[in-house]
Backbone as JSON Lines, residues from 0, in Angstrom:
{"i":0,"aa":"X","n":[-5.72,-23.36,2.21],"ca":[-5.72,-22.6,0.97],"c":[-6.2,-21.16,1.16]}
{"i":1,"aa":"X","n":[-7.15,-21.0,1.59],"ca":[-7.66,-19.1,1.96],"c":[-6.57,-18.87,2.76]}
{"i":2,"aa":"X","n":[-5.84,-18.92,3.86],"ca":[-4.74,-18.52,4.08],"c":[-3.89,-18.16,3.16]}
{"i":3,"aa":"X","n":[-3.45,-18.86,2.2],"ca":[-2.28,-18.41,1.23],"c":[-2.92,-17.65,0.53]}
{"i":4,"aa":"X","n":[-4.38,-18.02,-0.29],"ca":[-4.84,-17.03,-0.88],"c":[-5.06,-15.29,-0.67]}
{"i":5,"aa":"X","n":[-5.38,-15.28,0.56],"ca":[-5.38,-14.11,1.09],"c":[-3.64,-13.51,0.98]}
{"i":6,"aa":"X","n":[-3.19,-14.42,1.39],"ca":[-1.62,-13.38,1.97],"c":[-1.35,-13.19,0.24]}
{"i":7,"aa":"X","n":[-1.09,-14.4,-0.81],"ca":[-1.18,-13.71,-2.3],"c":[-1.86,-12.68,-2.74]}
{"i":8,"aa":"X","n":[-3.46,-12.36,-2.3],"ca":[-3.87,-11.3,-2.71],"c":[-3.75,-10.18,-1.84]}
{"i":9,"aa":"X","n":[-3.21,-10.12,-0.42],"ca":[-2.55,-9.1,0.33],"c":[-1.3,-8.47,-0.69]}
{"i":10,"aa":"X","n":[-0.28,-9.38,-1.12],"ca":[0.94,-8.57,-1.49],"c":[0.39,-8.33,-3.11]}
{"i":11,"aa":"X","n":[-0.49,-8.86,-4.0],"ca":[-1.06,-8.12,-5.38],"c":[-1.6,-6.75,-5.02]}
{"i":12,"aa":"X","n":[-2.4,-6.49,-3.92],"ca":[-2.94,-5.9,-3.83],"c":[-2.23,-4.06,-3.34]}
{"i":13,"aa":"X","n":[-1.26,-4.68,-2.11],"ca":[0.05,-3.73,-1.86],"c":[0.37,-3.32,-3.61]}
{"i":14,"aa":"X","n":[1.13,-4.04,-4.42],"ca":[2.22,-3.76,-5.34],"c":[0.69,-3.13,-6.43]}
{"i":15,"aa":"X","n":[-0.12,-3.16,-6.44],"ca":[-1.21,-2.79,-7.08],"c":[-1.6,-1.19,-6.62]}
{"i":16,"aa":"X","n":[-1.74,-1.02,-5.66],"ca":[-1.59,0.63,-4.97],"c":[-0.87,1.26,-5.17]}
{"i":17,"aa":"X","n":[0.92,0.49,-4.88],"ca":[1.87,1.06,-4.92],"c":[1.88,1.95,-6.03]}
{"i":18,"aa":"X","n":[1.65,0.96,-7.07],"ca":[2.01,1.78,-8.53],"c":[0.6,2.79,-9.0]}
{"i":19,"aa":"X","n":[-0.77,2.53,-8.1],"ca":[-1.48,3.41,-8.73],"c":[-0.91,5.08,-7.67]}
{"i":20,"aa":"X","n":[-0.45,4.85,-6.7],"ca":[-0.46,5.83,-5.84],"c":[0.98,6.73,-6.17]}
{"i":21,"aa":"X","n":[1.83,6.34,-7.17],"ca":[2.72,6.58,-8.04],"c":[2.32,7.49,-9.42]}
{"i":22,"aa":"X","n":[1.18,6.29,-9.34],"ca":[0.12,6.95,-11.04],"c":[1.33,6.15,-12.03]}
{"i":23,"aa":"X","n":[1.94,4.92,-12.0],"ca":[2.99,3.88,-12.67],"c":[2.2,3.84,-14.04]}
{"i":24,"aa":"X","n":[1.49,4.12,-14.72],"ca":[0.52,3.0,-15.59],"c":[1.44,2.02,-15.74]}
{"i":25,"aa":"X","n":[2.27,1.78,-16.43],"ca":[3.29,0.26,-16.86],"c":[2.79,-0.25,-15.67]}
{"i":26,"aa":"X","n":[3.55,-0.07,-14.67],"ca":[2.78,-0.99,-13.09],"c":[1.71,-1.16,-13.16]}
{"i":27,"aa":"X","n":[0.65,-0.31,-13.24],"ca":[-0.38,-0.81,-12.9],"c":[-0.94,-1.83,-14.08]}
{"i":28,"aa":"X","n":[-0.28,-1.61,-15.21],"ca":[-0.87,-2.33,-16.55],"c":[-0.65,-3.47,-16.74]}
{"i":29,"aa":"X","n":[0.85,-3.77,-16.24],"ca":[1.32,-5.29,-16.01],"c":[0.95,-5.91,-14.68]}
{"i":30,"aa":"X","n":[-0.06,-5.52,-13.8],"ca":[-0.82,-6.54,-13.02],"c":[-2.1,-6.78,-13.18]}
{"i":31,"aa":"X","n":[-2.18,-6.51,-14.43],"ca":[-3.5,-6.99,-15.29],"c":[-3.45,-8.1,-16.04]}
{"i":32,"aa":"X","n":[-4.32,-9.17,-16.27],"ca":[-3.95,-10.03,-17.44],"c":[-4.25,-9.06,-19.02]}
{"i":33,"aa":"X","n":[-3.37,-9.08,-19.15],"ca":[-3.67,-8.03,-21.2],"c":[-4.66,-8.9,-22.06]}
{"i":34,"aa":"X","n":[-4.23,-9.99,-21.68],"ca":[-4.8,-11.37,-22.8],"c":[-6.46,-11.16,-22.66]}
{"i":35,"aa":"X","n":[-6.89,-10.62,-21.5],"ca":[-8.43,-10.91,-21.43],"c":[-9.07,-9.91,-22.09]}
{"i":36,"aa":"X","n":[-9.91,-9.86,-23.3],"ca":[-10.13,-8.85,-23.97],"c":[-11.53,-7.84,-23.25]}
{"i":37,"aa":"X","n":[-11.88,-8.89,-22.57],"ca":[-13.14,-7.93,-21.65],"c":[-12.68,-7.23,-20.77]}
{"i":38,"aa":"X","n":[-11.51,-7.25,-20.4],"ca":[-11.2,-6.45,-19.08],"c":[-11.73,-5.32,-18.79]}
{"i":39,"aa":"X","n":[-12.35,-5.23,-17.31],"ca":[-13.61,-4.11,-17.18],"c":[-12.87,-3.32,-15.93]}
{"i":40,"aa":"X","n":[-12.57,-2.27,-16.27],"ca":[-12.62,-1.08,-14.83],"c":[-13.63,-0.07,-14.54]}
{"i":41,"aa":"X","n":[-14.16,0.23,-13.28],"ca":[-15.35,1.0,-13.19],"c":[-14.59,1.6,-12.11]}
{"i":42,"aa":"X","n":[-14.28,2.95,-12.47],"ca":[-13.93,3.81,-11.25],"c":[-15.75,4.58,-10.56]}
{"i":43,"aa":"X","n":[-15.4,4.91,-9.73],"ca":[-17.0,5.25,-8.87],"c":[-17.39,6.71,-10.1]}
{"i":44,"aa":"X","n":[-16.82,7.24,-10.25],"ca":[-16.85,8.3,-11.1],"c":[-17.5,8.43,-12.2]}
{"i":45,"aa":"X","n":[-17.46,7.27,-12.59],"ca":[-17.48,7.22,-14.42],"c":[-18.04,6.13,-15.16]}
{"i":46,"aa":"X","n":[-18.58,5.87,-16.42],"ca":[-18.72,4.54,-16.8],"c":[-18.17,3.83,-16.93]}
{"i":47,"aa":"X","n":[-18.61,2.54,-17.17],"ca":[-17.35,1.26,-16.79],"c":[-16.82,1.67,-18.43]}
{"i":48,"aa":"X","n":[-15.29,0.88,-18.19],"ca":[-14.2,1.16,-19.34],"c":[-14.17,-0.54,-19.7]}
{"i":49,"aa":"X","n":[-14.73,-1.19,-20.55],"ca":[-14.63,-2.21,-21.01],"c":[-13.78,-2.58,-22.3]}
{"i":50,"aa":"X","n":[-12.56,-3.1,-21.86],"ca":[-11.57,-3.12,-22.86],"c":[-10.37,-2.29,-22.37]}
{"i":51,"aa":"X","n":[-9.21,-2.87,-23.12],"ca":[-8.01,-1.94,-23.24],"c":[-7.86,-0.89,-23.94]}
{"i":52,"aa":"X","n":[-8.8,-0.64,-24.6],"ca":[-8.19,0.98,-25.41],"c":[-9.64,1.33,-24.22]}
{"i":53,"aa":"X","n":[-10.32,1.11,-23.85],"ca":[-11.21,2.26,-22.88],"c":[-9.94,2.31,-21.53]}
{"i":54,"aa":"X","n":[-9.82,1.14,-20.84],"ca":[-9.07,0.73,-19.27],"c":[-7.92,2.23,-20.13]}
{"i":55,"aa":"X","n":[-6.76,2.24,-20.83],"ca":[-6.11,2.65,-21.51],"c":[-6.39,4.6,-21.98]}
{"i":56,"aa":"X","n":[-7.46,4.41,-22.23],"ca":[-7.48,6.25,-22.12],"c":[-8.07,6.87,-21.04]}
{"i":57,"aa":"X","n":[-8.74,5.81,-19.81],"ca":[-9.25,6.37,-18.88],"c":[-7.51,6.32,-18.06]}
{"i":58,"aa":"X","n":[-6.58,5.74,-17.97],"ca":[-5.41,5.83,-17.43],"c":[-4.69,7.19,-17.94]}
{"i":59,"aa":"X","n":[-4.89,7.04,-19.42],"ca":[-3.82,8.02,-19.94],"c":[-3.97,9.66,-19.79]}
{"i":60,"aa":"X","n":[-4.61,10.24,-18.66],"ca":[-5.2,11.24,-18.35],"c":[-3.99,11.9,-17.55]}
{"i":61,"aa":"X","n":[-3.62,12.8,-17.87],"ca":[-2.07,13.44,-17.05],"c":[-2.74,13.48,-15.6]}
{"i":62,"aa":"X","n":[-2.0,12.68,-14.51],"ca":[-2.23,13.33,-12.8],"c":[-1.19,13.5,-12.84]}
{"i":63,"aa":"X","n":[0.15,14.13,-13.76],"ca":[0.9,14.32,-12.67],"c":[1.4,15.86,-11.95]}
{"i":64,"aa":"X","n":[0.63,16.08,-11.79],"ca":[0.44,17.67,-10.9],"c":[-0.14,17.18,-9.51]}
{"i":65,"aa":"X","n":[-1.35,16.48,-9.86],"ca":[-2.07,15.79,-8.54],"c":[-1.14,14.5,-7.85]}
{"i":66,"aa":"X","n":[-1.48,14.98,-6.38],"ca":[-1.06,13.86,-5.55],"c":[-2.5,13.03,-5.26]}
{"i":67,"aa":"X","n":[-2.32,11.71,-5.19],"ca":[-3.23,10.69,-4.35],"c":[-2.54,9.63,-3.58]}
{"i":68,"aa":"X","n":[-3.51,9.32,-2.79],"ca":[-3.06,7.9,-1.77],"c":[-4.56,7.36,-1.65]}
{"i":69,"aa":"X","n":[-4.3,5.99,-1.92],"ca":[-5.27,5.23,-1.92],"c":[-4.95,3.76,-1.05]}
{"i":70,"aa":"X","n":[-5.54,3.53,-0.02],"ca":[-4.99,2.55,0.82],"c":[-6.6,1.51,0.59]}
{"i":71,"aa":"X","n":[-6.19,0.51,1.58],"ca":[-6.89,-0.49,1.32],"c":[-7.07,-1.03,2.7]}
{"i":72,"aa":"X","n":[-7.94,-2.03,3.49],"ca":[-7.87,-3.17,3.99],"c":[-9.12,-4.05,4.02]}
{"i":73,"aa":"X","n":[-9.33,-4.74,5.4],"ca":[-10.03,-5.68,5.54],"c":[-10.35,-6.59,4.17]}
{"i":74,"aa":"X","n":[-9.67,-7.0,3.73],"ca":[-9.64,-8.07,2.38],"c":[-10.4,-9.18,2.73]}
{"i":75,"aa":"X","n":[-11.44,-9.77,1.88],"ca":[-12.19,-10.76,1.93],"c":[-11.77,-11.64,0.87]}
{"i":76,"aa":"X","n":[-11.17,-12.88,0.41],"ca":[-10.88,-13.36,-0.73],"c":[-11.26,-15.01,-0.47]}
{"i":77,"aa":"X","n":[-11.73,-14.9,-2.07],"ca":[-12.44,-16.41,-2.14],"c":[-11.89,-16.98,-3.43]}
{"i":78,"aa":"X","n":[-11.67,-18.38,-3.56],"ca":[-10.78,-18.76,-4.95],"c":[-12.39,-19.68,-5.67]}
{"i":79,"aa":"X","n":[-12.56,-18.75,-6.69],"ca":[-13.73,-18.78,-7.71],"c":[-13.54,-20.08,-8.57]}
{"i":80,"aa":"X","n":[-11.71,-20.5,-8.56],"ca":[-11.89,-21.71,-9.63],"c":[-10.3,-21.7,-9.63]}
{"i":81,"aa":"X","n":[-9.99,-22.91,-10.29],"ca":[-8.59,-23.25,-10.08],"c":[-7.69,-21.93,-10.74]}
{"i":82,"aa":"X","n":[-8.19,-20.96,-11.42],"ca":[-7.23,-19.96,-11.79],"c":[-7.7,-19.12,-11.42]}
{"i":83,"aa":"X","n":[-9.02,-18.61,-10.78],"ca":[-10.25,-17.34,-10.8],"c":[-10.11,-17.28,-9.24]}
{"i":84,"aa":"X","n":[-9.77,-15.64,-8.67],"ca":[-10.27,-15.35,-7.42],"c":[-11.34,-13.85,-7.27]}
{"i":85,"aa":"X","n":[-11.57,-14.33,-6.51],"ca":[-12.63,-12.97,-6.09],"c":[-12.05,-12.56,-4.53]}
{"i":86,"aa":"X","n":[-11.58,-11.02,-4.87],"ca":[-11.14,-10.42,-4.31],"c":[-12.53,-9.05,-3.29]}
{"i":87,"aa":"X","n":[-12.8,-9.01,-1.88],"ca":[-13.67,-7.82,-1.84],"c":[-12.89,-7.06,-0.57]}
{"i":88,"aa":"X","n":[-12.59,-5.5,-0.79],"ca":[-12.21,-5.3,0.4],"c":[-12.53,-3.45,0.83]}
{"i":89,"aa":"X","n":[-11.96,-2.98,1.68],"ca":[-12.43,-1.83,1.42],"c":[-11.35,-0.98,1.3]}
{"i":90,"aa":"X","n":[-11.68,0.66,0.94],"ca":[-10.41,1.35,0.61],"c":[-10.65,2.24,1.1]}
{"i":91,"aa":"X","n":[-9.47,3.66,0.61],"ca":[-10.49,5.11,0.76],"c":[-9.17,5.71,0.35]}
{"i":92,"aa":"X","n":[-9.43,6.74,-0.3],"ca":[-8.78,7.36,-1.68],"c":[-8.78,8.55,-1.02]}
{"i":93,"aa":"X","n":[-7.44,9.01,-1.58],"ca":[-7.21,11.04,-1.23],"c":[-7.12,11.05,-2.34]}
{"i":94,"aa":"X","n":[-7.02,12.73,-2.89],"ca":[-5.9,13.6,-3.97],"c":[-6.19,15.06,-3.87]}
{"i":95,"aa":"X","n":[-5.07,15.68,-3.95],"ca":[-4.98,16.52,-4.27],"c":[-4.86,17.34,-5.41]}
{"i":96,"aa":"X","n":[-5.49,18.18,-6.33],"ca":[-5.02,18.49,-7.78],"c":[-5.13,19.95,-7.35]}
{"i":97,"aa":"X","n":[-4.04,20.31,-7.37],"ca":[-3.26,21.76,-7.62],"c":[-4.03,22.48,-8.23]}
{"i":98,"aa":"X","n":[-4.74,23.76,-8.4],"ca":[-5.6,24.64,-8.9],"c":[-6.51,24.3,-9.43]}
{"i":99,"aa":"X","n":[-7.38,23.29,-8.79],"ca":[-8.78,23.0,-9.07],"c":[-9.77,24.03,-7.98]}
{"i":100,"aa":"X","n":[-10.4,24.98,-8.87],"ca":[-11.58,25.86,-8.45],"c":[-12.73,25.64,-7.54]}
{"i":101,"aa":"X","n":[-13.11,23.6,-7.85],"ca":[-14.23,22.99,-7.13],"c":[-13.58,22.76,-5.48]}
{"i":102,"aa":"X","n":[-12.16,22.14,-6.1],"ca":[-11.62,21.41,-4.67],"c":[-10.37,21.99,-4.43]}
{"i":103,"aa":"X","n":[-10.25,23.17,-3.93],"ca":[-8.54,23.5,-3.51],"c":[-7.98,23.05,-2.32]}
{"i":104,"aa":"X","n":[-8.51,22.12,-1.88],"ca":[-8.29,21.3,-0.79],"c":[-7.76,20.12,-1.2]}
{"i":105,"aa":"X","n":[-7.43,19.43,-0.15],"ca":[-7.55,17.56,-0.64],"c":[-8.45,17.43,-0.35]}
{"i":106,"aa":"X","n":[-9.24,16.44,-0.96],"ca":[-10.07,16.09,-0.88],"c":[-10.24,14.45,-1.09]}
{"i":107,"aa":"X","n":[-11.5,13.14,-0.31],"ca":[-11.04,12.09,-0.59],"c":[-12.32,11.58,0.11]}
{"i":108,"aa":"X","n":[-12.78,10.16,-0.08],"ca":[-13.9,9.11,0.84],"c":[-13.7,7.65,0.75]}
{"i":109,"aa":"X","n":[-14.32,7.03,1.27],"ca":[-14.09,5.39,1.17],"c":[-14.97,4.82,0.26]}
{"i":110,"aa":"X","n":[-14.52,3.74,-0.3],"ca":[-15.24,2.9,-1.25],"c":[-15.05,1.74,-0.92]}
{"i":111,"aa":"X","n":[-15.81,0.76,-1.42],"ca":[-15.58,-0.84,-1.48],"c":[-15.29,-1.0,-3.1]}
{"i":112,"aa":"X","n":[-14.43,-1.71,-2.91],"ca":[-13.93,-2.47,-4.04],"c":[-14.35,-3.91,-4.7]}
{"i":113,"aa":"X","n":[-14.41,-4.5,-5.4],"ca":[-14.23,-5.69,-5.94],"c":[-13.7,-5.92,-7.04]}
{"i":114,"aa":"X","n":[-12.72,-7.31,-6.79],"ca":[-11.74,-7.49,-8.0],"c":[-12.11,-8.73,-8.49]}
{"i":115,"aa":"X","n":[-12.18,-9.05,-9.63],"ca":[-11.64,-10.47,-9.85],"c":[-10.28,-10.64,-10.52]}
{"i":116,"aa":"X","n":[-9.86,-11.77,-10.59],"ca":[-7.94,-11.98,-11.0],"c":[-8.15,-13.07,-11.19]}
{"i":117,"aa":"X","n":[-7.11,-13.16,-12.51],"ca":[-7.06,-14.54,-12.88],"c":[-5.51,-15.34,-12.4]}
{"i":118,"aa":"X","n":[-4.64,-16.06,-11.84],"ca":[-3.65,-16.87,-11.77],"c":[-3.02,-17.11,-13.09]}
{"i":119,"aa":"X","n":[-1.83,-16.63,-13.18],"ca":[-1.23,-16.39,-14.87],"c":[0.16,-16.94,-14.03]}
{"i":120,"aa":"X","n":[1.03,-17.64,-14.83],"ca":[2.5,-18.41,-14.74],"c":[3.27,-16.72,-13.66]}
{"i":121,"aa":"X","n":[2.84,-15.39,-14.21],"ca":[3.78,-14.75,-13.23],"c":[3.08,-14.22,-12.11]}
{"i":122,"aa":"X","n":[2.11,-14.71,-11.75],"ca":[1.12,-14.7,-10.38],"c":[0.12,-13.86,-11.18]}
{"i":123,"aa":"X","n":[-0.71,-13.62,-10.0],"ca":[-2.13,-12.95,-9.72],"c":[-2.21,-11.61,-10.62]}
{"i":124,"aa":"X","n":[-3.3,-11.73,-12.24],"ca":[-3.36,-10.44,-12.63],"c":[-4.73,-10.13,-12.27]}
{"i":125,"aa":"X","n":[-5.39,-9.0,-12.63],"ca":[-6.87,-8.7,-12.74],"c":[-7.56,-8.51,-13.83]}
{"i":126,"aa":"X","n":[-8.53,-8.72,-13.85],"ca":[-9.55,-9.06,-14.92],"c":[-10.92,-8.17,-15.14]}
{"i":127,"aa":"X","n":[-11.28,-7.98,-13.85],"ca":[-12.42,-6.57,-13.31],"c":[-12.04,-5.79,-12.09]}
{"i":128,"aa":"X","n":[-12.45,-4.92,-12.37],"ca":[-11.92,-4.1,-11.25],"c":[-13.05,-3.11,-11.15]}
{"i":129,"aa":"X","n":[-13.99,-3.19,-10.26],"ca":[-15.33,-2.31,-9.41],"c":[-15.25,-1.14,-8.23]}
{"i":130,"aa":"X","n":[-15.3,-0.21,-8.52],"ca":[-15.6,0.5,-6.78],"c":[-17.18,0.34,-6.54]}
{"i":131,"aa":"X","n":[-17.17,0.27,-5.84],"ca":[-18.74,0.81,-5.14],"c":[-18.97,1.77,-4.04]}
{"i":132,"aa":"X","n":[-19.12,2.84,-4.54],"ca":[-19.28,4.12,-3.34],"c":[-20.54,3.86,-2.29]}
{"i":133,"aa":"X","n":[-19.88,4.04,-1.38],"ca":[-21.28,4.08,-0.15],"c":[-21.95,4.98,-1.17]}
{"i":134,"aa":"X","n":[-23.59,4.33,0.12],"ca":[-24.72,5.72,-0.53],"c":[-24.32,6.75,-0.18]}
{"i":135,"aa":"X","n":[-24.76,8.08,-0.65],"ca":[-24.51,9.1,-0.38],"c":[-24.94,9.9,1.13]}
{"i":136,"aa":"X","n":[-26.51,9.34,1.18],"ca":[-27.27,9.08,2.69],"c":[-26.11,8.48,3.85]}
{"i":137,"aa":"X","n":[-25.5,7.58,3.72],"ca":[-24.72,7.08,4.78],"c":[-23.03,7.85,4.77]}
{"i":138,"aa":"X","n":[-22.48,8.36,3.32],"ca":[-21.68,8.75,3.77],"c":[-22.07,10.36,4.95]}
{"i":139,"aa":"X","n":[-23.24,10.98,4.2],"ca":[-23.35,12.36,4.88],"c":[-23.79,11.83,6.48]}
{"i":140,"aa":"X","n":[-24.3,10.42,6.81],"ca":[-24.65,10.23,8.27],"c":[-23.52,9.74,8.9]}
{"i":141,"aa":"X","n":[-22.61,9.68,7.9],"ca":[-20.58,9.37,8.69],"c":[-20.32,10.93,8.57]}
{"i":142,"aa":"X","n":[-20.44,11.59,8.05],"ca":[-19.62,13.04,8.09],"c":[-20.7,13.92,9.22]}
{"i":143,"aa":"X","n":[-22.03,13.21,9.68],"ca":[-22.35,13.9,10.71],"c":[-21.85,13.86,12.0]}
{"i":144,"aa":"X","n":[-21.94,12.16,12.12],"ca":[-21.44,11.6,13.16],"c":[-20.25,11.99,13.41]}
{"i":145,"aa":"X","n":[-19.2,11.66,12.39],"ca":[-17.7,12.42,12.79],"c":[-17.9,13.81,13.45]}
{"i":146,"aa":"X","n":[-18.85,14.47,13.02],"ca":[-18.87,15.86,13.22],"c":[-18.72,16.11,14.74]}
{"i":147,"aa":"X","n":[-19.03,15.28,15.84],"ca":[-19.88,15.77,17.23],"c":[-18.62,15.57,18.0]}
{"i":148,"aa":"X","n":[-18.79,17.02,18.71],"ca":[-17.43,17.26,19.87],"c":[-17.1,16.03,20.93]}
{"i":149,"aa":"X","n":[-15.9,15.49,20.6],"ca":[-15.57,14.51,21.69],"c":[-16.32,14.61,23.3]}
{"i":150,"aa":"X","n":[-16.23,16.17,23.69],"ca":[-17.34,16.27,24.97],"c":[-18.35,15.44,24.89]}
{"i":151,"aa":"X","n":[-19.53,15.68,23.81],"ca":[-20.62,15.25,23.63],"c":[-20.65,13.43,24.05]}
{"i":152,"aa":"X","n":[-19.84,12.76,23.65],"ca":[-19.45,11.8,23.53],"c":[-18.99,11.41,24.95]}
{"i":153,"aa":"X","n":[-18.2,11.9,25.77],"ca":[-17.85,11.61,27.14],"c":[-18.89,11.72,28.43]}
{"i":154,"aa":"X","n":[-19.78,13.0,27.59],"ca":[-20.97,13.01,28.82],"c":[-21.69,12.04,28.58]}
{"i":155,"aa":"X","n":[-21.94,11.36,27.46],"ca":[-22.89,10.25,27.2],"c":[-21.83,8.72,28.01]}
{"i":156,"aa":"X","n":[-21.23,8.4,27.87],"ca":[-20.2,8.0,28.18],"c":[-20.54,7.79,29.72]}
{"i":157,"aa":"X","n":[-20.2,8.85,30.47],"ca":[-20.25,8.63,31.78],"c":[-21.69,8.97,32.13]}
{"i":158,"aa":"X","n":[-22.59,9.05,31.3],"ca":[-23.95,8.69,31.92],"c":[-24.8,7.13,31.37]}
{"i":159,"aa":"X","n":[-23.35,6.47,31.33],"ca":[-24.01,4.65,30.5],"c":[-24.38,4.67,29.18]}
{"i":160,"aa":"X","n":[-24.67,5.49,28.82],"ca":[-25.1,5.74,27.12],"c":[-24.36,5.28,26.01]}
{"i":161,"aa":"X","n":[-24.31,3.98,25.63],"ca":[-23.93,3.21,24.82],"c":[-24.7,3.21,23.11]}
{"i":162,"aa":"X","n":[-24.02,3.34,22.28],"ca":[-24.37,3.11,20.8],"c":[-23.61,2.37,20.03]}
């Protein structure tokens, strides 16, 4: 069963990107269950949106000037109950928005995710949907580390220096 479960929440999870990395709302709205009136999204950004008219105006925000890509892997999935899974995996998000003053760059970082989904007659919708941003401490000790000249790294390297 975690075998199938996983490869089911592998391809929800694909057709779930697809359409946010589109910016689809219909897509992304119909791999939600609608019926669940708590439905909770918490982008890292913002307060959680509890409900469809919150999930619903935090969507209805024009990106379409901005590009994003938001990928995913290492999926962890566990089946919570004969219809309930718990989904945990990690991601990491770009975008670009065209004449923004803060960021005229792309700009983008990794998050962990968690989903739960309920099993509905036309497969796997979602029910919560969580980011959780690294601390801020560990992302700036990944953007240090990235920082150091491959040299640095080879002389340690060929003097046994393992980390």
């Amino acid at each position: 069963m975690p075998d199938a479960l996983h490869a089911e929440l592998s391809e929800y999870l694909d057709a779930y990107f697809a359409a946010w990395n589109k910016y689809d709302v219909p897509a992304m709205r119909a791999l939600w269950d609608e019926n669940e009136p708590g439905a909770l999204y918490l982008a890292e950004e913002c307060e959680p949106h509890i409900g469809w008219e919150a999930i619903l105006g935090y969507w209805g925000v024009d990106r379409s000037k901005s590009e994003r890509l938001l990928t995913w892997r290492d999926l962890h999935a566990v089946q919570a109950g004969a219809d309930v899974a718990s989904a945990f995996f990690h991601a990491n998000w770009s975008t670009y928005i065209p004449g923004n003053r803060l960021y005229p760059r792309p700009f983008g970082g990794p998050v962990r995710i968690s989903m739960t989904l309920r099993r509905k007659p036309e497969g796997w919708r979602a029910i919560q949907y969580v980011e959780c941003p690294l601390a801020s401490l560990v992302q700036l000790r990944q953007a240090h580390e990235d920082a150091v000249d491959p040299a640095l790294h080879a002389r340690l390297a060929a003097k046994g220096i393992t980390y």
